[in-house]
C-alpha angles and dihedrals in degrees: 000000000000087000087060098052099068084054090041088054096049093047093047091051088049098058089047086054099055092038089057095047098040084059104040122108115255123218111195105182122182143165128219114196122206128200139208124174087271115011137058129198133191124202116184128203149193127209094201111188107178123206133156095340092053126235121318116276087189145025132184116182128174123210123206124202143187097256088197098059098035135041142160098052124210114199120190124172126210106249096175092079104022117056154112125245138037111303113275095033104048132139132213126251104237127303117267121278106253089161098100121063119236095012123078116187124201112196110186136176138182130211127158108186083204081056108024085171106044124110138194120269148158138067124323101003104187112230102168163322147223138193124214133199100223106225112242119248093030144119120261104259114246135210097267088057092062122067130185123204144140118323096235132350125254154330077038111087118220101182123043127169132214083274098039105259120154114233100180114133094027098071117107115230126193143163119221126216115279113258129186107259102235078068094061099042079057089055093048087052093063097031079055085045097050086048090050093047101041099038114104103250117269099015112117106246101215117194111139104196073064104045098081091153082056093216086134091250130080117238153134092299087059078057091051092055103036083055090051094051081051099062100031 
């Protein structure tokens, strides 16, 4: 029987193991960057998917970038999904840490006093974007020149869930090829189609790395001007 208990522990902890993680909320970020002859723009993302911990009430997130090739950034948040205060009368989490060369750090929170506990969750959250000045006489930067990581090291917490679980080191972090960015803004038409087409009628589709009229819904005028960007 003492022989057992060694294999038993092990079995027991095994099964934890996979129980915990089956139920465990899982964070995917990534960054797509977009190209023109001269500009070049960054758009991060979460794929939050909430389980037993609930959605994320916060997300730092640090991007990396080759200083050679980009300059003059431009760092924007996303403060439609991430903010403080009652809708309608919200305020933003602080602006996005330029300071460093080469490294941008966008540091976002969430808290709704109606729902307190409620997080942030579902497919391609937009966290933020940044615009870049291409310097002249250079390469076009490529996916393995740009990182993404946590926001800030410990003891500060990046990634909080609904019951106040870190996730930090558990979050998966990518880069995805670099596209042209008229390619992107195509991609942005049908993703705004399929939304139109799928949304229930009279119920305001919000997804800000889609609003570019800024009008806080998505619709036919966020086509116009994604078309636009494409052709430019």
């Amino acid at each position: 029987m003492n022989n057992l208990l060694p294999v038993l522990f092990v079995t027991v902890n095994l099964i934890l193991s996979h129980i915990s993680s089956a139920s465990a909320t899982t964070v995917d970020v990534y960054a797509e960057g977009g190209y023109t002859d001269t500009v070049f723009v960054v758009d991060i993302y979460a794929d939050i998917a909430p389980d037993a911990q609930g959605g994320l009430v916060s997300a730092g997130v640090k991007l990396s970038y080759p200083v050679t090739k980009l300059q003059n950034p431009d760092a924007r948040k996303n403060d439609r999904a991430w903010y403080f205060g009652p809708a309608g009368g919200t305020f933003a989490y602080c602006e996005p840490d330029v300071s460093t060369i080469g490294e941008i750090v966008f540091l976002t929170g969430t808290f709704d006093p109606n729902a307190p506990l409620q997080g942030v969750q579902g497919e391609r959250i937009h966290l933020g974007r940044v615009s870049f000045d291409r310097i002249a006489a250079t390469d076009l930067p490529v996916q393995h020149e740009f990182s993404l990581s946590d926001g800030m090291i410990a003891p500060f917490v990046d990634f909080a869930t609904e019951d106040g679980s870190e996730l930090d080191g558990l979050v998966n972090f990518s880069i995805a090829p670099v596209t042209a960015r008229a390619t992107l803004m195509l991609r942005g038409v049908l993703r705004v189609l399929h939304v139109l087409t799928a949304q229930i009628p009279d119920v305001p589709v919000r997804a800000a790395e889609l609003d570019l009229d800024n009008d806080g819904v998505v619709g036919i005028g966020d086509v116009l001007m994604l078309l636009q960007e494409a052709a430019e």
